[in-house]
C-alpha positions as CSV (number, residue, x, y, z in Angstrom):
1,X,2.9,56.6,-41.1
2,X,5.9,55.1,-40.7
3,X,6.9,56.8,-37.6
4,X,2.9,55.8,-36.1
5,X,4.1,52.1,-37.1
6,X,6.9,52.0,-35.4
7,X,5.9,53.9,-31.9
8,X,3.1,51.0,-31.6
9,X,5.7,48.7,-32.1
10,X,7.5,50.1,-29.4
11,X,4.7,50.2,-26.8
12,X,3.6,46.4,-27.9
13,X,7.4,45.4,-26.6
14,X,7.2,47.6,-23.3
15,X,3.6,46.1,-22.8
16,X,4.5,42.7,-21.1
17,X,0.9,41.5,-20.9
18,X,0.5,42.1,-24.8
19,X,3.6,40.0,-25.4
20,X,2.6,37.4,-22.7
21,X,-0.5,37.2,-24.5
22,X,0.7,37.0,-27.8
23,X,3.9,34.9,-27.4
24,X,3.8,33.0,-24.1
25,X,0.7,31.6,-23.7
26,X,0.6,29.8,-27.2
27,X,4.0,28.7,-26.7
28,X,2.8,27.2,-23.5
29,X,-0.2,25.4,-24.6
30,X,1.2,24.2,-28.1
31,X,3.9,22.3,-25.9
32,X,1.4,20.6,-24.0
33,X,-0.9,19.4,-26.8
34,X,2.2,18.4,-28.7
35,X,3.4,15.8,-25.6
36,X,-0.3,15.3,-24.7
37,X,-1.0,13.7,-28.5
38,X,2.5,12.2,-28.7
39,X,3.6,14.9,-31.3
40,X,7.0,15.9,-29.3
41,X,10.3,14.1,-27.9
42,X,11.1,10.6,-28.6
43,X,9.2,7.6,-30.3
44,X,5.9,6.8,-28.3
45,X,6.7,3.2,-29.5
46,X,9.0,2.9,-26.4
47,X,6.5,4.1,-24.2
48,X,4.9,1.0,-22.5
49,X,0.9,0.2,-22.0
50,X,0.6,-1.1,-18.1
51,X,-1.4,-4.1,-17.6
52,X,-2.2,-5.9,-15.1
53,X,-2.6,-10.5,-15.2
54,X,-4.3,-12.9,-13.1
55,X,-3.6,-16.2,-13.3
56,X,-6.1,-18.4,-11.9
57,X,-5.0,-21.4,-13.9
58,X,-1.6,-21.5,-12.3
59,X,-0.5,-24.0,-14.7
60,X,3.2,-24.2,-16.5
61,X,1.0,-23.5,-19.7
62,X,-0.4,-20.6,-18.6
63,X,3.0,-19.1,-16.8
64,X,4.9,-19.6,-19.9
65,X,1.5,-18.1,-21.9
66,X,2.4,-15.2,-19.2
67,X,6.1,-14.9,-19.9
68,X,5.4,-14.8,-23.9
69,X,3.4,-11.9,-23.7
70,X,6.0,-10.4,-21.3
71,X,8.3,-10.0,-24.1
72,X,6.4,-7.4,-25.8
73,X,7.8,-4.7,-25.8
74,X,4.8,-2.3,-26.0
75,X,3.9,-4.0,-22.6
76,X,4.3,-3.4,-18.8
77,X,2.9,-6.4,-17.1
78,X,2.4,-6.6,-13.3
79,X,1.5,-9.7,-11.7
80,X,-1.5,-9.5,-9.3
81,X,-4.6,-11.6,-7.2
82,X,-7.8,-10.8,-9.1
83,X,-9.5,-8.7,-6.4
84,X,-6.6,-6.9,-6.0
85,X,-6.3,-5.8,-9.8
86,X,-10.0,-5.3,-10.1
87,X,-9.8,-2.8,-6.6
88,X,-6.9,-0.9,-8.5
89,X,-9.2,-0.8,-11.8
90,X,-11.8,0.4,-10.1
91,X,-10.1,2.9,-7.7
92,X,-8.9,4.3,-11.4
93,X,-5.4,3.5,-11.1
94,X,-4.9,0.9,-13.7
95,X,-6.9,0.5,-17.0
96,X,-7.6,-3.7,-17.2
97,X,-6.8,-6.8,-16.4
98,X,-6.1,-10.0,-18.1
99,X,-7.6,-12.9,-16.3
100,X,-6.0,-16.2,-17.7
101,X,-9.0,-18.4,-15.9
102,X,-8.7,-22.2,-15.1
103,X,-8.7,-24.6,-17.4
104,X,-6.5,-22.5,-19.6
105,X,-4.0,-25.8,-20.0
106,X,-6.2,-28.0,-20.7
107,X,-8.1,-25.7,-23.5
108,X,-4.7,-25.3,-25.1
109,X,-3.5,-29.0,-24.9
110,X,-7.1,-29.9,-26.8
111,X,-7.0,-26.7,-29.2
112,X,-10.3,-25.2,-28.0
113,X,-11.2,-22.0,-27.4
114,X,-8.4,-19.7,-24.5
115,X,-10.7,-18.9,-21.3
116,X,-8.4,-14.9,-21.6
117,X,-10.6,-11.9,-20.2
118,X,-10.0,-8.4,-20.3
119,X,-11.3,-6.8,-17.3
120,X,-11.2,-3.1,-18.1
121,X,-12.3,0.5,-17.3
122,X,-14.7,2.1,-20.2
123,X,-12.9,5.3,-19.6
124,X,-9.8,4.3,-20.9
125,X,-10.8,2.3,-24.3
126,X,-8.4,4.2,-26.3
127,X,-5.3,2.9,-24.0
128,X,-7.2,-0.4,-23.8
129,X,-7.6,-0.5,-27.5
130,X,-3.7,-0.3,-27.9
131,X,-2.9,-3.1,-25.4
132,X,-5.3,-5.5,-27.7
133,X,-3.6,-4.5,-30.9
134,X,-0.4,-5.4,-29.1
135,X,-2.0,-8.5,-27.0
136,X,-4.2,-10.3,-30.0
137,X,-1.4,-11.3,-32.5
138,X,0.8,-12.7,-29.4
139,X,-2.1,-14.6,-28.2
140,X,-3.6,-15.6,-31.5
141,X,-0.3,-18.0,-31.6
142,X,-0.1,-19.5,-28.2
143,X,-2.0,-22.8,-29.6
144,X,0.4,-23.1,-32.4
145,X,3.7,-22.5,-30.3
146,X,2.7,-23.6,-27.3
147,X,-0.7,-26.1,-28.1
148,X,-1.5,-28.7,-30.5
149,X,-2.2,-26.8,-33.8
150,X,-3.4,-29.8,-35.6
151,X,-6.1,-30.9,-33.6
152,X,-7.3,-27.4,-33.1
153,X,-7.5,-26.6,-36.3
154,X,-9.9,-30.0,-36.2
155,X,-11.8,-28.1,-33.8
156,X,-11.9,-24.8,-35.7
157,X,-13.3,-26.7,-38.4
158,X,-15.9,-28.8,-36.3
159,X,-17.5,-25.4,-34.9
160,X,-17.6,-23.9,-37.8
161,X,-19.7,-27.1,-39.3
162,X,-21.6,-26.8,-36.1
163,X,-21.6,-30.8,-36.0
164,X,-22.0,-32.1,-32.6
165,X,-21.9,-35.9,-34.0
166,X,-19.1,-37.8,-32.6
167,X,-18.2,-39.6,-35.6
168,X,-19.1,-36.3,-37.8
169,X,-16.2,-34.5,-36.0
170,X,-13.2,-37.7,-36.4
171,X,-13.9,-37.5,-40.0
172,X,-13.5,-33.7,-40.2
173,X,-10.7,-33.9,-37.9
174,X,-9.5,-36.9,-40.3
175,X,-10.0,-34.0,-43.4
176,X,-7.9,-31.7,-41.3
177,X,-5.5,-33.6,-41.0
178,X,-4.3,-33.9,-43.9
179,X,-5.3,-30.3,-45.2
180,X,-3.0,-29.4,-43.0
181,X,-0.5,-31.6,-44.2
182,X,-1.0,-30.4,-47.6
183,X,-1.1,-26.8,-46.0
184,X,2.3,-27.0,-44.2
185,X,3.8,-28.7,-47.2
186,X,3.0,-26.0,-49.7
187,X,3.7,-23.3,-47.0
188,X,7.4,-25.2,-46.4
189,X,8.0,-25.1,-50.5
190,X,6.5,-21.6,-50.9
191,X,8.9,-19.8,-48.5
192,X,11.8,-21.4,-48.2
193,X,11.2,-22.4,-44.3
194,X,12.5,-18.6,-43.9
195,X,8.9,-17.9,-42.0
196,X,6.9,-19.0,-38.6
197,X,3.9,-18.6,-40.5
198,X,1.7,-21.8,-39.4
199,X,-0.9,-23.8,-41.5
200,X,-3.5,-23.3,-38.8
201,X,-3.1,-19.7,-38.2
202,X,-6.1,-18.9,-40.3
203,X,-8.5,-20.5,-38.0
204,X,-8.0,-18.4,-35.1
205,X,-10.5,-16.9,-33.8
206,X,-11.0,-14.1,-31.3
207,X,-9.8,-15.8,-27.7
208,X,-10.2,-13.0,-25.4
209,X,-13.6,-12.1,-24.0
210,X,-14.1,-8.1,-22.9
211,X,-15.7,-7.1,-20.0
212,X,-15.9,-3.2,-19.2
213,X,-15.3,-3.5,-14.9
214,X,-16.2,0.1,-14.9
215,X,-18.7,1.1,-16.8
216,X,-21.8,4.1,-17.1
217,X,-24.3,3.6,-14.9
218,X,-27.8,6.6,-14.2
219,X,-26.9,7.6,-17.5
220,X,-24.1,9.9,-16.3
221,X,-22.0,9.0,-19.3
222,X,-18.5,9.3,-19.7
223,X,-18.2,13.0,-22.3
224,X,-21.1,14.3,-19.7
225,X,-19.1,13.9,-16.6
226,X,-15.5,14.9,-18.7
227,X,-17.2,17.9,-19.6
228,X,-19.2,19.2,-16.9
229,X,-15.9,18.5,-14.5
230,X,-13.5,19.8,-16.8
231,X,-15.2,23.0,-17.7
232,X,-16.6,23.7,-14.1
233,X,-12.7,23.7,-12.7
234,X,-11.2,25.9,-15.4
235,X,-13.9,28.6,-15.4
236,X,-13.7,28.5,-11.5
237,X,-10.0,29.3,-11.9
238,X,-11.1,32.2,-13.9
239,X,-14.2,33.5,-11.5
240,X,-11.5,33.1,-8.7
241,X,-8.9,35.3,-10.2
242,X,-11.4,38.2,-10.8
243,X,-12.7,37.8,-6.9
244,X,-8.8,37.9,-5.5
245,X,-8.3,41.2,-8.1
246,X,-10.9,42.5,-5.6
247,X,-8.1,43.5,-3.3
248,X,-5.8,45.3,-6.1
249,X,-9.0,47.3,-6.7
250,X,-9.5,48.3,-2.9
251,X,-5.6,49.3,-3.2
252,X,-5.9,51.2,-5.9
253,X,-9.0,53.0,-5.1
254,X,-7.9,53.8,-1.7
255,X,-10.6,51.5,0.3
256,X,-7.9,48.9,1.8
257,X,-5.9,51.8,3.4
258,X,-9.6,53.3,5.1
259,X,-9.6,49.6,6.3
260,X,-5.9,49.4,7.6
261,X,-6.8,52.8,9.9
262,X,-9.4,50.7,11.5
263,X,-8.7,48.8,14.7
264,X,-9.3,45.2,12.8
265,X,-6.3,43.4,12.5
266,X,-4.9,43.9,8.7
267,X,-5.4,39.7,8.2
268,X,-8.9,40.2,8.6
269,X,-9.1,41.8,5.5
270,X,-7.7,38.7,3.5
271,X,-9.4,36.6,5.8
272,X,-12.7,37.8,4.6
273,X,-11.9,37.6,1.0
274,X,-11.1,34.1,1.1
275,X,-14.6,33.8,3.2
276,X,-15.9,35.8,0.3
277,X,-14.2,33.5,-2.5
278,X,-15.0,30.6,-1.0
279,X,-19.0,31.0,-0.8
280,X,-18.5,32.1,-4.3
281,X,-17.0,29.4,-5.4
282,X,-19.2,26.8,-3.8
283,X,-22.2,28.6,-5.3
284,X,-20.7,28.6,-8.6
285,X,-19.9,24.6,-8.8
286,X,-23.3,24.0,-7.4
287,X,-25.3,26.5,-9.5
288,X,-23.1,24.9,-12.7
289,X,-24.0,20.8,-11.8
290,X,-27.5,21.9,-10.9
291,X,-27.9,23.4,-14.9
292,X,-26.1,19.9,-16.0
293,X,-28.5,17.6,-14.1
294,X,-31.7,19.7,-15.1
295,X,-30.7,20.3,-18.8
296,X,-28.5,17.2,-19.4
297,X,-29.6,14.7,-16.9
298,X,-26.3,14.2,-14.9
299,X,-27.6,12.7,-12.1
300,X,-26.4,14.4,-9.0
301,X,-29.4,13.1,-6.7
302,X,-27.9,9.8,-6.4
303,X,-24.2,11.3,-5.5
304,X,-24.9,14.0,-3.1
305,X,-22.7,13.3,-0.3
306,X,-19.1,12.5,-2.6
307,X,-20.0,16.0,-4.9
308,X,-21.1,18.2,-2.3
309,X,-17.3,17.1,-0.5
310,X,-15.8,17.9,-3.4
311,X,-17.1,20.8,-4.5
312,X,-16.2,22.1,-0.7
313,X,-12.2,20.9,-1.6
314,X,-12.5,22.2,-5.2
315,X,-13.6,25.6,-4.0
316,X,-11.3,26.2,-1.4
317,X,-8.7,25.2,-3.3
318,X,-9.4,27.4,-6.0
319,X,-10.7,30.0,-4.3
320,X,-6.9,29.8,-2.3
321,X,-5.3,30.1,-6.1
322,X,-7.3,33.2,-6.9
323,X,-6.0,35.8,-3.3
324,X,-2.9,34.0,-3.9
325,X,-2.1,35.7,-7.3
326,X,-3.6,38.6,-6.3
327,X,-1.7,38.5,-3.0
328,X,1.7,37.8,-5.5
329,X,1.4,40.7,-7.9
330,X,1.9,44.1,-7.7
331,X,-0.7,45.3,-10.8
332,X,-4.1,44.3,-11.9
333,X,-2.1,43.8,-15.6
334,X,0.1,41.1,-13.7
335,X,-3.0,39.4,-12.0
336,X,-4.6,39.3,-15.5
337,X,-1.4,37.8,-17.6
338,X,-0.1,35.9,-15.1
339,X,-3.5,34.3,-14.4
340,X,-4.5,33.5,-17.9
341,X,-1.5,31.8,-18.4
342,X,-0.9,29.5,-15.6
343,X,-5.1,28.6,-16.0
344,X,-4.6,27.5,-19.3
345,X,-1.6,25.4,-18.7
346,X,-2.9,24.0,-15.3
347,X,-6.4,23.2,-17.5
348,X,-4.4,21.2,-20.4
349,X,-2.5,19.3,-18.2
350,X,-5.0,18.4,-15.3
351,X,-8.2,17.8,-17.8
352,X,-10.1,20.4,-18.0
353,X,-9.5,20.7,-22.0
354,X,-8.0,17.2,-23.0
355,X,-9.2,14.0,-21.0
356,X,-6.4,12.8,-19.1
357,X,-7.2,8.8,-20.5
358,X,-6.1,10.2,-23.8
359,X,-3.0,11.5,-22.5
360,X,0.3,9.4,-22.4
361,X,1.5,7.7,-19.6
362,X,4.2,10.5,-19.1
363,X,1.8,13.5,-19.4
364,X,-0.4,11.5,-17.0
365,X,2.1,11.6,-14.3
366,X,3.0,15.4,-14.6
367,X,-0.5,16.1,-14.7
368,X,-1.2,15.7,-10.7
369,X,0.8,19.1,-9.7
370,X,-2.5,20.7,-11.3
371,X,-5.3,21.4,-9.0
372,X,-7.7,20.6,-11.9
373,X,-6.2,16.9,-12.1
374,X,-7.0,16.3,-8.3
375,X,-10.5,17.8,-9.0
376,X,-11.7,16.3,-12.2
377,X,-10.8,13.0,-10.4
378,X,-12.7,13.5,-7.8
379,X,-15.4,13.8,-9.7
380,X,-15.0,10.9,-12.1
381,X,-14.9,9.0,-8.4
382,X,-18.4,10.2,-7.8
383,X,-20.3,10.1,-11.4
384,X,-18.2,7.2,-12.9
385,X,-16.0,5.2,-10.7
386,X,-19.2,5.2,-8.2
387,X,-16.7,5.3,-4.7
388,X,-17.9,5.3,-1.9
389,X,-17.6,8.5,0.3
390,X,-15.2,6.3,2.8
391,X,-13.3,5.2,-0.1
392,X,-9.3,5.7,0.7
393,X,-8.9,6.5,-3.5
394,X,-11.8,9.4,-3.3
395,X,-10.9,10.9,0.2
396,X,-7.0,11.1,-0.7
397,X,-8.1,13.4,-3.8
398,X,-10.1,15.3,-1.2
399,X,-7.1,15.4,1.6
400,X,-4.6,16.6,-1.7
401,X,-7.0,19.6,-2.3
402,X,-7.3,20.7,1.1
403,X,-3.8,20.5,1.5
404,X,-3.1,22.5,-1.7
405,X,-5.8,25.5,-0.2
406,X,-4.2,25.5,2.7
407,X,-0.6,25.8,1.5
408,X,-1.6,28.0,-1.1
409,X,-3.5,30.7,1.5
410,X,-0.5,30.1,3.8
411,X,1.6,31.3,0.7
412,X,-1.2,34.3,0.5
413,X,-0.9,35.7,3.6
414,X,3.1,35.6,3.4
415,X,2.4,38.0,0.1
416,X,0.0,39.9,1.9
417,X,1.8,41.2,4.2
418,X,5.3,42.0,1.7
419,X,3.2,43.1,-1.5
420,X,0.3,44.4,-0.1
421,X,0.6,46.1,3.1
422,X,4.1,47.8,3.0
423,X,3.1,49.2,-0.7
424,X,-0.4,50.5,0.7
């Protein structure tokens, strides 16, 4: 019993695709998830939140309101026009924008209400959720550093009475007055004027107004889109693999060397797999967004020309990954270990299995060398971001799949010829 225990043993460490299965490929993906949720390396609380500000007051109030909120350290801010930062926001390359809008100055000098918007993509509330946590207790002070706390908290007082009598509102702002004498006095006593804390800070209320710039529109929601893209791009990477095994098979079974004693050119027969591949994988992507329109109700009518582009670049770049691997290896074992663990990897990075907008900002960069990233986007250009087919954003996602396909069956027919004609 014994010895039976041990010989498996034996042949589990000779087989490399058991131990590649069993070893590598959770390895693999529990490094990703652990950067992708922020589990791994240093604090995330050095990691900063980019946002863009426009500022269309252009007052000494408002660029010192600016340079306050620059301090934080939680904070990237980049300075830009308002149709510039709402074309960036829109293109998805940025997640909002602050719009400090005119008459900012004046509002503080009076203590009314800030005229702050956040402009922001719907996709990305989680990041934009972050930047108000770190934004809101900044801003919540700029009347009382930078304004006249004691005549807004007059105001605070005369809204919240709803009075709109002029004489009504000088006798609350009268009682204010000296509450918040009475206020700063016992707040003075009580700590020792150790703290900032100001008499008025109670009456703040909520100064920034939210506007999603990008937002669902025909019902094609954001989890619809997220998971009909990502799952459509991983499983192709796994329909792909099993078409390019097609030519280990032929190998194996003797057909590819009938085929080399013909007078075709050997490239031919690579050539017409990735024909093959390609059809495939167009049929697949449109058979798989044609069962999410009719069951789900993605709409795909009102989109036709931007999907029916990218499913041509998704496929053939895909389709290119699939001959490549099976171009690269020597066994159908390799195709299949190999495969599964660069899909799964490429699918956790790009997308496929954890929205990118959850991501960090680090993760988020190294995600682009995934062919899923380039895809998923392209995608959330058509169903989300509603580009147009012209648009410079969507078409460079296109030209970066092309141009992976091409390099990647340029890279197959290199292998080809070493791997799989000389060893025919």
């Amino acid at each position: 019993m014994i010895q039976l225990a041990i010989k498996d043993l034996k042949l589990f460490l000779k087989d490399r695709r058991s131990m590649l299965v069993t070893f590598a490929i959770p390895i693999a993906l529990i490094t990703l998830f652990a950067f992708a949720f922020g589990g791994a390396g240093k604090s995330s609380s050095k990691a900063k939140i980019s946002l863009l500000v426009s500022d269309l007051d252009n007052t000494s109030a408002s660029q010192g309101a600016i340079a306050r909120l620059d301090t934080l350290k939680s904070i990237q801010l980049k300075a830009l026009p308002l149709a510039e930062a709402q074309k960036a926001i829109e293109n998805g390359d940025e997640s909002s924008v602050l719009v400090v809008h005119q008459g900012f100055a004046d509002s503080l000098k009076k203590g009314g209400s800030l005229p702050l918007e956040l402009q922001y993509d719907e996709s990305k509330e989680i990041e934009v959720g972050m930047l108000q946590q770190s934004l809101i207790p900044t801003i919540a002070m700029l009347p009382f550093n930078m304004g006249n706390s004691r005549e807004m908290m007059g105001n605070r007082l005369a809204k919240m009475a709803g009075s709109s009598n002029t004489q009504a509102k000088e006798d609350i702002q009268a009682k204010s007055d000296n509450l918040f004498d009475a206020i700063s006095k016992g707040v003075a006593s009580g700590n020792g004027n150790k703290t900032k804390n100001n008499p008025a800070s109670n009456f703040f209320g909520s100064d920034i107004k939210m506007t999603k710039l990008v937002k669902a529109t025909n019902d094609n929601q954001l989890g619809l889109v997220q998971a009909v893209a990502g799952t459509a791009v991983m499983m192709l990477l796994f329909s792909v693999v099993g078409i390019g095994m097609g030519l280990l098979d032929e190998k194996q079974e003797g057909t590819l060397k009938r085929l080399l004693y013909t007078p075709m050119n050997p490239l031919n027969i690579l050539f017409g797999k990735m024909i093959s591949a390609n059809v495939i994988s167009i049929l697949q992507l449109v058979i798989m967004f044609i069962y999410a329109s009719l069951v789900f109700g993605l709409d795909i009518a009102s989109h036709l020309p931007g999907l029916l582009l990218t499913i041509i670049a998704t496929a053939f770049a895909c389709s290119a990954f699939g001959v490549l691997l099976a171009s690269f290896a020597k066994s159908r074992q390799q195709v299949q270990g190999l495969s599964t663990l660069i899909i799964l990897v490429m699918s956790a990075l790009g997308g496929s299995m954890i929205p990118l907008f959850l991501m960090p900002a680090l993760m988020q960069k190294v995600a682009v060398i995934s062919v899923n990233y380039w895809s998923i986007q392209g995608f959330y250009d058509v169903f989300w971001r509603n580009l147009p087919v012209l648009n410079a954003t969507f078409l460079s996602r296109i030209l970066v799949l092309l141009l992976i396909g091409l390099a990647l069956n340029s890279w197959a027919v290199v292998m080809f010829r070493k791997n799989i004609l000389k060893l025919t």
